[in-house]
C-alpha positions in Angstrom: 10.1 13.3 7.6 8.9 16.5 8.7 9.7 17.9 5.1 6.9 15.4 4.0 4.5 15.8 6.7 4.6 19.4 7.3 2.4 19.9 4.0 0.7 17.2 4.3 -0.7 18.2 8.0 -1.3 21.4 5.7 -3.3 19.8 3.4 -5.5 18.1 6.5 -6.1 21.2 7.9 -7.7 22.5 4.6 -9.7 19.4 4.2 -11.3 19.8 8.1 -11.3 23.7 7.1 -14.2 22.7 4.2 -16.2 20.0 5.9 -15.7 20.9 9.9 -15.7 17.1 10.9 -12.2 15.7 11.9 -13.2 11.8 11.0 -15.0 13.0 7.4 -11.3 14.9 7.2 -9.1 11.9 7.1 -11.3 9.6 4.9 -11.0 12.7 2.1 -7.5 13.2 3.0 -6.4 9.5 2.6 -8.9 9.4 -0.8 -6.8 12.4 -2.2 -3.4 11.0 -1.1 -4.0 7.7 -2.3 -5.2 9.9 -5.9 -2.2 11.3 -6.3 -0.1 8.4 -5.6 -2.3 5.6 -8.2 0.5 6.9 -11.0 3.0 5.2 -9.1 0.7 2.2 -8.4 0.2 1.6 -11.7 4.1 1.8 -12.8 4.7 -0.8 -9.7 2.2 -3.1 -10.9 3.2 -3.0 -14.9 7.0 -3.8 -13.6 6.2 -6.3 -11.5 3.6 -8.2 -14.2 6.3 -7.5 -16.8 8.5 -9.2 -14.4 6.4 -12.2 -14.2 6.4 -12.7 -17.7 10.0 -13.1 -17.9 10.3 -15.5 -14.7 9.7 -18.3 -16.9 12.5 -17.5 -19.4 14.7 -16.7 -16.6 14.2 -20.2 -15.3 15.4 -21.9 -18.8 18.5 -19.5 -18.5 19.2 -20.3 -15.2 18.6 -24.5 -15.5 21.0 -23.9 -18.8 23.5 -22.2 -17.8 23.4 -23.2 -14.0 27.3 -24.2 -14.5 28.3 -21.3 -15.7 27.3 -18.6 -13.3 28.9 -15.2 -15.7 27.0 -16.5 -18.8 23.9 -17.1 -16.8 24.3 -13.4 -15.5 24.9 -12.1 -19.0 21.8 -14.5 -20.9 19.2 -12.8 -17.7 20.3 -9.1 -18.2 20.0 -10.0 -22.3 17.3 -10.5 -21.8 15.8 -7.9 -19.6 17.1 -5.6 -22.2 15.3 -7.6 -25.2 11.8 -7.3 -22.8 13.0 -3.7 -21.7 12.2 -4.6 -17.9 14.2 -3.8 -14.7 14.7 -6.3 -11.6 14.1 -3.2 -10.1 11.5 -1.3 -11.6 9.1 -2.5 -8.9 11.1 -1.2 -6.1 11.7 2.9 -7.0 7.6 3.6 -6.7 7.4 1.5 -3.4 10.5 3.4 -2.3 9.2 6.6 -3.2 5.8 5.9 -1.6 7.3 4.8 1.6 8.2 8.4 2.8 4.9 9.4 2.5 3.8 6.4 4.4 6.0 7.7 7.4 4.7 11.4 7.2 1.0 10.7 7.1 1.7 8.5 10.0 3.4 11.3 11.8 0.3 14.0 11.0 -2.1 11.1 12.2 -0.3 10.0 15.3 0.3 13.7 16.7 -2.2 15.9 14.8 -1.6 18.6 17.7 1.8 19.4 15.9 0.5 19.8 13.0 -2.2 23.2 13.7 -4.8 21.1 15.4 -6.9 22.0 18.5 -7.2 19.7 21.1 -10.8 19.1 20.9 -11.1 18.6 17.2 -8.9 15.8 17.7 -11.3 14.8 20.8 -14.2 14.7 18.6 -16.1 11.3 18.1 -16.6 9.8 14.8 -19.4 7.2 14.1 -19.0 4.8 17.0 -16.0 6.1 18.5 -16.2 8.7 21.6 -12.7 10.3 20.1 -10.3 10.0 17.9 -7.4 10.9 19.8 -8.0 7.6 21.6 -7.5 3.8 20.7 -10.5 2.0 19.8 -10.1 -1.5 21.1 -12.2 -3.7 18.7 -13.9 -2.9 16.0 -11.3 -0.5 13.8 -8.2 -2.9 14.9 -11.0 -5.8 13.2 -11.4 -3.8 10.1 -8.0 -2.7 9.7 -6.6 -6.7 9.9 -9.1 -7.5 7.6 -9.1 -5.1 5.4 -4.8 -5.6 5.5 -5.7 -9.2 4.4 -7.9 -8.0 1.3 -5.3 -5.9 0.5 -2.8 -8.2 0.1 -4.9 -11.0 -1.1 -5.7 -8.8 -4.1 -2.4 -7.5 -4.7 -0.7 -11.4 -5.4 -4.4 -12.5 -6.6 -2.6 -12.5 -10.2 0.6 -13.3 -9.4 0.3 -16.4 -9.4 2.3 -19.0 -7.1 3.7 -17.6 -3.9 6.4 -17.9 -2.4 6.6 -19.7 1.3 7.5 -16.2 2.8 5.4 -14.0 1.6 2.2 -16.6 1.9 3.4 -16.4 5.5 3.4 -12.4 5.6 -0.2 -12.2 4.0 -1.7 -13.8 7.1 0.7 -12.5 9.4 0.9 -9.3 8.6 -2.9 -8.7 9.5 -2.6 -10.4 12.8 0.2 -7.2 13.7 -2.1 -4.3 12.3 -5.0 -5.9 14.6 -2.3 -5.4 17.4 -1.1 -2.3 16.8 -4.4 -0.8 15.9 -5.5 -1.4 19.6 -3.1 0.6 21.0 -2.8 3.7 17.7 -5.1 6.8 18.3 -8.5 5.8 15.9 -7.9 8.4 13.5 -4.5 6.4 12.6 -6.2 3.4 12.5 -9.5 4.9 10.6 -6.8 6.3 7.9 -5.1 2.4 7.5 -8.8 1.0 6.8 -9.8 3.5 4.2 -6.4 3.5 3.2 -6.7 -0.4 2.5 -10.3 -0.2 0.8 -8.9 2.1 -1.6 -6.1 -0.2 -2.3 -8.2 -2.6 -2.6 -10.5 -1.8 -5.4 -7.6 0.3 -6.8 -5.9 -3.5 -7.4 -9.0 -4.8 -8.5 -9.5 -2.3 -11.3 -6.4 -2.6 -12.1 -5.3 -6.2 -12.3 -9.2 -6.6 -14.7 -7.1 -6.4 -18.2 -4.5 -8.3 -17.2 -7.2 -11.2 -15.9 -8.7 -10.7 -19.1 -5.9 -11.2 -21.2 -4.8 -14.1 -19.1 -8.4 -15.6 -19.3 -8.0 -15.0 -23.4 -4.7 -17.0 -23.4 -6.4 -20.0 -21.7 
């Protein structure tokens, strides 16, 4: 991970090197990652709606042919071809994203290995006295809530949901709350901005795909 995060830390450092305010640093810093990673957004979300369109055709295949398990296999992957999606088209941008997850998380954790003095890191931000330290209400609240938005908009037009991940939207929050009490605040102030982006990054994105829906109604 330190092949990711090295450059990234770099890329914090010049960030705090044109504005001088550690807290200021990460909210630009988590803007301009979260930039450069809305292509990959985008191709997840177009794989996983093109997905959804198929899922009822892949129903019908699978009540028809549910007694003949190779035909069934053969009719689906037909017709993935004929709709020119991938069962796993969603996955590769998540998968690719995720290492950049880990390295931000390791600039954020221990900035001090990544170029930064002490008491830049010590600095106060807003309410907080520093954000080397835990804050042990307020950001943990936004960063559950702002976890829920997230994933409230993200299966907003997906339609059903299954039992699991209706469980994980509300449980998922609960654990950021948890761990955001005991992460330094500048981790915690990076997975709020972090999910605000997200956030109205979704909502912009899912609007044709409402409208289109709302058209078909």
């Amino acid at each position: 991970m330190d092949i990711i995060a090295q450059p990234l830390g770099a890329l914090l450092r010049l960030i705090y090197q044109l504005v001088g305010n550690y807290g200021l640093s990460i909210i630009l810093f988590t803007i301009v990652v979260k930039l450069i990673m809305v292509p990959l957004t985008i191709k997840q979300t177009k794989s996983m709606k093109k997905m959804q369109e198929v899922q009822p055709k892949i129903k019908e295949i699978q009540e028809k042919y549910k007694n003949d398990k190779e035909k069934m296999n053969t009719k689906v992957m037909e017709l993935y071809k004929e709709y020119n999606v991938s069962p796993f088209g969603g996955c590769l941008p998540l998968l690719i994203q995720f290492p950049i997850i880990i390295g931000l998380f390791s600039v954020l954790r221990n900035p001090l290995d990544y170029g930064f003095a002490q008491e830049v890191v010590e600095a106060g931000f807003l309410w907080l006295p520093s954000l080397s330290q835990a804050d042990p209400l307020i950001l943990p609240l936004l960063a559950g809530l702002t976890t829920y938005l997230s994933s409230a908009t993200m299966t907003s037009a997906g339609g059903k949901q299954d039992p699991t991940q209706n469980m994980m939207k509300y449980f998922f929050p609960v654990m950021i709350f948890i761990w955001g009490r005991s992460f330094p605040s500048g981790l915690t102030l990076y997975w709020v901005v972090s999910n605000v982006f997200q956030v109205v990054q979704q909502v912009i994105i899912n609007k044709p795909y409402s409208q289109i829906k709302e058209g078909s109604n």
